[in-house]
Structures are given as C-alpha cells and as structure tokens.
NUTORMI-652789 format. One record per residue (C-alpha): residue number from 1; x, y, z; residue in three letters. Coordinates in steps of 0.05 Angstrom, whole numbers. Example, Ala and Ser with C-alpha at 12.3 -4.5 7.8 and 13.67 -1.06 7.14 Angstrom:
REM NUTORMI-652789
{1,{246,-90,156},"ALA"},
{2,{273,-21,143},"SER"},
//
This chain:
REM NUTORMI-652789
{1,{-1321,1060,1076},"UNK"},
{2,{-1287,1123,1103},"UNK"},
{3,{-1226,1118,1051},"UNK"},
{4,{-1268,1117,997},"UNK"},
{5,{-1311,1168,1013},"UNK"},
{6,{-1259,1211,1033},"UNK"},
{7,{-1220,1206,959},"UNK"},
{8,{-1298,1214,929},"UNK"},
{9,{-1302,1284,958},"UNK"},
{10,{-1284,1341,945},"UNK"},
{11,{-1230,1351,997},"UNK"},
{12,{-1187,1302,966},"UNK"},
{13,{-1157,1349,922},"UNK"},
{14,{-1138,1386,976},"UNK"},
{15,{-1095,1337,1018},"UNK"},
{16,{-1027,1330,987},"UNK"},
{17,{-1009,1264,1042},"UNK"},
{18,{-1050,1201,1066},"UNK"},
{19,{-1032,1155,1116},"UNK"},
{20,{-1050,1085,1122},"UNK"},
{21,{-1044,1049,1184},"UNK"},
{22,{-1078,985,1193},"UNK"},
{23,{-1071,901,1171},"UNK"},
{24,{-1059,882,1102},"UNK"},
{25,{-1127,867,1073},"UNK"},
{26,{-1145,938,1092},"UNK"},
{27,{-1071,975,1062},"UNK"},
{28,{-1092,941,1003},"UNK"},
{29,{-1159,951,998},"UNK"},
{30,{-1140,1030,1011},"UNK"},
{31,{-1084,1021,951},"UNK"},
{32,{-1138,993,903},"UNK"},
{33,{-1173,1052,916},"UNK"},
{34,{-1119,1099,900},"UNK"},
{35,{-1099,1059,847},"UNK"},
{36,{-1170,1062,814},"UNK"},
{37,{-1162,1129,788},"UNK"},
{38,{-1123,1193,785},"UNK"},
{39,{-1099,1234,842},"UNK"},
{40,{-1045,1285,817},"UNK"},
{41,{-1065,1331,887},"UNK"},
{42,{-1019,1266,918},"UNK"},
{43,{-949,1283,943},"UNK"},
{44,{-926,1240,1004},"UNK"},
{45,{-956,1170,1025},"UNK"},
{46,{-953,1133,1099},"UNK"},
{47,{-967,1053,1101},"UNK"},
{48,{-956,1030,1170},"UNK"},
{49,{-973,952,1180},"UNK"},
{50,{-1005,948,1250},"UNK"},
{51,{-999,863,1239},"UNK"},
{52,{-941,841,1223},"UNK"},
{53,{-943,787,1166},"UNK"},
{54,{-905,770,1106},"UNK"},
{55,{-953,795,1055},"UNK"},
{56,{-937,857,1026},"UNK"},
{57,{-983,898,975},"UNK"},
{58,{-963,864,905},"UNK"},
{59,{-927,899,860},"UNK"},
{60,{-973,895,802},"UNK"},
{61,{-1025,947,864},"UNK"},
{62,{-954,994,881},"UNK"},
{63,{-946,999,808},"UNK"},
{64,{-1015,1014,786},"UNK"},
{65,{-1021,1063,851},"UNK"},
{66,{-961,1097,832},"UNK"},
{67,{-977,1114,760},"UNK"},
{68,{-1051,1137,792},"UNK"},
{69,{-1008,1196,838},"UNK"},
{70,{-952,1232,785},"UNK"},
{71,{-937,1274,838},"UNK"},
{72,{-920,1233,893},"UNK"},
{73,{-849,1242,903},"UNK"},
{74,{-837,1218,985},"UNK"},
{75,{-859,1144,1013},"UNK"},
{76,{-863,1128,1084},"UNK"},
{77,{-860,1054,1104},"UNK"},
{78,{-874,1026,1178},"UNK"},
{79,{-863,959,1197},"UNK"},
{80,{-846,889,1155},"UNK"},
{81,{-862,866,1083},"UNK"},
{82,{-909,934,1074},"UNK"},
{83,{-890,931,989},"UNK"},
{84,{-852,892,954},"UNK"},
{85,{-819,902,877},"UNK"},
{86,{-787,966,844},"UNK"},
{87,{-849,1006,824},"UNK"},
{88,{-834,1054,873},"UNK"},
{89,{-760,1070,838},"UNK"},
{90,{-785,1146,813},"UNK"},
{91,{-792,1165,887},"UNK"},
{92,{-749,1218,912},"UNK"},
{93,{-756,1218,986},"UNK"},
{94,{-758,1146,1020},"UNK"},
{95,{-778,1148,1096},"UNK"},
{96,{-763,1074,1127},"UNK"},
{97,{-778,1039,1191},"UNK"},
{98,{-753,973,1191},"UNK"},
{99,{-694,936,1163},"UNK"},
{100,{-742,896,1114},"UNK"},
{101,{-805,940,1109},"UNK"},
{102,{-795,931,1030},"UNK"},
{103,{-776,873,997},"UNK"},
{104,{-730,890,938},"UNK"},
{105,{-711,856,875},"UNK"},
{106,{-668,919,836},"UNK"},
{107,{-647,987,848},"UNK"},
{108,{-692,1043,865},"UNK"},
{109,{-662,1102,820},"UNK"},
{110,{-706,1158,839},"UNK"},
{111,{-685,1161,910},"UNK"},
{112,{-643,1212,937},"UNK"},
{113,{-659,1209,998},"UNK"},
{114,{-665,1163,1053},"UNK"},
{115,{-693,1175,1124},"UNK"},
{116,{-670,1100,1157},"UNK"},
{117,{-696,1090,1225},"UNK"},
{118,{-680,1010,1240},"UNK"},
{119,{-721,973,1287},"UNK"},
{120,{-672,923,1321},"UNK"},
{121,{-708,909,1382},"UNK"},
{122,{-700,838,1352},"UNK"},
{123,{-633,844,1332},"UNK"},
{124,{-609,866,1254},"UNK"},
{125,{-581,829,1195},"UNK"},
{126,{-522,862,1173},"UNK"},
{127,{-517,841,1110},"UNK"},
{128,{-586,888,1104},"UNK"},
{129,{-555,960,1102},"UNK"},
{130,{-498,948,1053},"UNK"},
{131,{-551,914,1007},"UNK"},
{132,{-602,969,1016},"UNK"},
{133,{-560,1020,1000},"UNK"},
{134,{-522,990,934},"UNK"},
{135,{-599,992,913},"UNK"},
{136,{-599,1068,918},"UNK"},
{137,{-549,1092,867},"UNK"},
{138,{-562,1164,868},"UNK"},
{139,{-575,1176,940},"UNK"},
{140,{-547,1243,971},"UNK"},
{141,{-583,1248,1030},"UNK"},
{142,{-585,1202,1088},"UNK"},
{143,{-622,1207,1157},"UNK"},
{144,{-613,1166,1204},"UNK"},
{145,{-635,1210,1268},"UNK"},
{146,{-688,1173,1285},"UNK"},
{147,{-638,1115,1306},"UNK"},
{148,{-628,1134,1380},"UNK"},
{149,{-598,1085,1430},"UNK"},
{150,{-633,1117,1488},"UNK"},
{151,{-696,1095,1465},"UNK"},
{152,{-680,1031,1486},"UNK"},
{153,{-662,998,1417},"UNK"},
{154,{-594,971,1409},"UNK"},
{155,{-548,1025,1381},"UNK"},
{156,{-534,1010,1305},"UNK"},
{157,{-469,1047,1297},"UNK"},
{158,{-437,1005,1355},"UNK"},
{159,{-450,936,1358},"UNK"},
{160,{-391,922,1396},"UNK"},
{161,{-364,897,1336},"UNK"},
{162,{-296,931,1303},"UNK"},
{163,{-350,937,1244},"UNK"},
{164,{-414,949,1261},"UNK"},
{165,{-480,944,1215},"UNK"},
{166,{-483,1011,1190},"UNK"},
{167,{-412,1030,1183},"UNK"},
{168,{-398,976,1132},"UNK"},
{169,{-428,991,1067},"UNK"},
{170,{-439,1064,1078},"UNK"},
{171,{-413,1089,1004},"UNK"},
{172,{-354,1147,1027},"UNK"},
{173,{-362,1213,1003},"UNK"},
{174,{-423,1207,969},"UNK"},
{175,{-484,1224,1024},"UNK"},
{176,{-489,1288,1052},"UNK"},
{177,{-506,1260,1131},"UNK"},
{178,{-559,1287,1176},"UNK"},
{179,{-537,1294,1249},"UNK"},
{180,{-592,1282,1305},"UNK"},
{181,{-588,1355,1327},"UNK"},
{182,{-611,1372,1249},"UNK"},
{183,{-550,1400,1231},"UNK"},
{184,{-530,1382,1164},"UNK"},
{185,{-458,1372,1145},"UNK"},
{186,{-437,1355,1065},"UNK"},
{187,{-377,1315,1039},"UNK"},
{188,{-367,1317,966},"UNK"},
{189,{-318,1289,921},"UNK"},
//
C-alpha cells in the first residue's frame, strides 16, 4: 500500500500536506493510517471524495487523526459527506467545496478562515450558508473566489432573488472579504 509506505519512510517528515482523493473505504483506510501514530511534520490536509455517498469518515477516525497531526492547522474538503462531527474545531484555515462536504453538529471555534467554493450545479439550500457560518464564531477571513459564474455554475450572490443565498446570513462587519482579483479589503467594527 503506497500510503503506508509513504508515512513509513523517511520522507514523511518532510511533507508538511497530503492529499487524499479517492472512495470512502480508501479516505478512511488512509485516515486510520494517519491516525495510527504521530505526525507533527503535518500542516495542511486534502480529502476529495471521487464517489459520492453519504458516508463520511466517523468522527471517533477525524478525532483520533487530528490529535495524531498537532500541527495541522488548514483542512481542505472536496465533495459530499467527506467528515462529519466537531473534531476538526482547532483548525484555523478551512478550505470547502461543497455546500455539505461536512456534516456539523456544533461550532467549529478554531476557524478563522474560510475559503467557500459552493458547488450548485444542482442547485443550493439556502438555509446552508447562514447555518454554516453561525458555526464559525471567530471567523475573519472569508474567500469565496473560487465561486465564479462563468464557470458555468449558477452565480451564488444573485439568485434572482431580492436575497440571495449568500447575502443572507453573512455576519456585517466582522469578515475581512477576499475579492476574486486577490485584493483584500477589511471592515472592522
């Protein structure tokens, strides 16, 4: 098994990301793995579900993989149902693709940032942002770049509704907002 001798080696402590793409037997075979022992060299962690299905990795695996990697501090999810729980609430940096690619049940503290990029090919709930973001109390960063209308997804900031999805909810004066052209612009209290 490549993951596995990959975080044997030597050149484990060298890599400060990993990226897991594949179906849910495999993320989770990948997280036991992390999850079996130390790895404090671990900064930044990619899942990306390549089938979609409702199974994420329990939370009993996120929380035991978390403890494993002190240092990671940024989480990348792709896709639907990749985790599920609160284990991940000491993470500073949360990188999401998907309106449910985590399953929630209390707020994530840790974050202060957010990098949102919704996949509404299918259409979006929007009861989801509002929700997601009274989750994140102490968020000061939010991205949502990655949201671009051009690409063919349905633009989230106008639904054609006098509200649309990601307007309501947003908390005023709270985020410092990154533009698409990487500008950054603050509002503070």
């Amino acid at each position: 098994d490549y993951a596995a001798a990959f975080l044997a080696s030597p050149a484990s402590g060298y890599t400060r990301g990993i990226k897991i793409a594949d179906e849910d037997s495999i993320i989770a075979s990948v997280l036991e793995l992390l999850a079996s022992r130390q790895h404090p060299w671990l900064e930044y962690l990619a899942i990306e579900k390549t089938a979609v299905g409702r199974r994420p990795a329990p939370r009993e695996l996120v929380k035991a993989m978390v403890a494993a990697a002190p240092q990671l501090h940024t989480l990348e999810l792709d896709s639907q149902h990749v985790l599920e729980g609160n284990e991940i609430a000491a993470m500073r940096r949360l990188e999401l693709r998907g309106a449910d690619a985590i399953d929630l049940d209390g707020p994530l503290d840790g974050v202060e940032e957010l990098d949102l990029a919704l996949d509404v090919r299918g259409g979006i709930d929007t009861s989801w942002p509002p929700r997601l973001l009274a989750r994140l109390p102490n968020l000061r960063v939010l991205d949502l770049a990655r949201n671009d209308p051009a690409t063919g997804d349905r633009d989230v900031f106008d639904s054609g509704s006098p509200s649309p999805p990601l307007r309501r909810g947003f908390p005023p004066r709270r985020l410092r907002a990154r533009s698409p052209c990487s500008t950054t612009s603050t509002s503070r209290p």
